[in-house]
N, C-alpha and C positions, 0 to 999 in steps of 0.2 A: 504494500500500500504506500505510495508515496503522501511524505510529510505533506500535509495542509498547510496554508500560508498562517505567519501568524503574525496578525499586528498588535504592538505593546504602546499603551500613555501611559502612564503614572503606576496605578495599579488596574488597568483596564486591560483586557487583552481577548481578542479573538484567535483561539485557538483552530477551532473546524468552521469555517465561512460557511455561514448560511446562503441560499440563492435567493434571487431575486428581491419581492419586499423585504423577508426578514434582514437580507445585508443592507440593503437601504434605511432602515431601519438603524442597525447596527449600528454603519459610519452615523447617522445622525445622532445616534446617543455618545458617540466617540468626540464628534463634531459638535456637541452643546458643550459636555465637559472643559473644552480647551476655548468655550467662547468668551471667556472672561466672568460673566456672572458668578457662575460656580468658581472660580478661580478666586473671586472676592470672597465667598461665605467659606470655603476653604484658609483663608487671607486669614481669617476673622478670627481661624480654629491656631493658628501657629504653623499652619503647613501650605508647601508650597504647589500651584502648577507651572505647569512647564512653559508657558504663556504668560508674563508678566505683562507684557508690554500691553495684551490684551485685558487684562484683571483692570490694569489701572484707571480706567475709566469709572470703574464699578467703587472704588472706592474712594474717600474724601483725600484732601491731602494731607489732612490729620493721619487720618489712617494711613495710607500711602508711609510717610514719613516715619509712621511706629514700626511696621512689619516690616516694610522692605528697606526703609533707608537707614534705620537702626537710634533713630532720632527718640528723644524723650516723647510724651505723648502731649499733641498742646491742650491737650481738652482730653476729658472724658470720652472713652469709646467705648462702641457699642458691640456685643456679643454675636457672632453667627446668623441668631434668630432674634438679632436686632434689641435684644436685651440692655438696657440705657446703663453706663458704669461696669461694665467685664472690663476695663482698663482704666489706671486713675490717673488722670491727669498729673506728668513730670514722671510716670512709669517708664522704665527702661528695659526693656527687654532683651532677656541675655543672648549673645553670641553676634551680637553689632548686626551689620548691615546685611543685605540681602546677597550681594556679591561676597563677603566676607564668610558668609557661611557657605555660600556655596562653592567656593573655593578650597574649602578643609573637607570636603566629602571626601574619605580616604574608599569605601567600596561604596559603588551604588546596586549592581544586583547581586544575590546572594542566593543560594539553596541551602536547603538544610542538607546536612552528612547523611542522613538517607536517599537522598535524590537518586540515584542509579539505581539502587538497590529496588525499591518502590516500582520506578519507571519498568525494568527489567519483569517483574511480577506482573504487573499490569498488562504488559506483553505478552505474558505466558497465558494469564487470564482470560485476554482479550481471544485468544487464538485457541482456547480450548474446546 
């Protein structure tokens, strides 16, 4: 059986491509994710997407300034779910700026020590 395509964002990933709608479908849920909206209520949570450029519309420059520029908070900011004060104004949040953390990422993808192991079984499974 040849390997299926597999496309990866963040922790997104199509493994076996669905046809027709359902891939249309797909890329559109892949393709909201990386639209900036989600990338701000992600912003909001401390974690990043792979799309800044496109988040930053979505959020204030207050905000802007907290998460990604590493800057104290000028104001009170608001939670994910829009929750008034999840940050207090002069908050500084660890590890500096957005370049700056993402600079020290020493491993970005990872398997666990049974990954072969697992995969290999699966196989055996698959085929029995």
């Amino acid at each position: 059986m040849k390997r299926p395509h597999c496309l990866r964002h963040a922790y997104l990933r199509l493994d076996v491509l669905p046809i027709s709608r359902p891939l249309d479908a797909a890329y559109d849920d892949l393709n909201w994710w990386i639209s900036g909206w989600p990338g701000a209520v992600m912003a909001r949570q401390g974690y990043y997407i792979s799309t800044p450029d496109l988040t930053r519309p979505h959020l204030s420059t207050a905000e802007w300034d907290f998460w990604y520029g590493g800057k104290p908070a000028a104001k009170s900011l608001p939670g994910p779910d829009g929750t008034a004060d999840m940050i207090h104004r002069g908050e500084i949040r660890d590890g500096e700026n957005y370049q700056t953390r993402m600079s020290r990422i020493a491993v970005w993808n990872t398997v666990m020590d049974e990954h072969n192991y697992l995969v290999r079984r699966w196989n055996d499974f698959m085929s029995a």
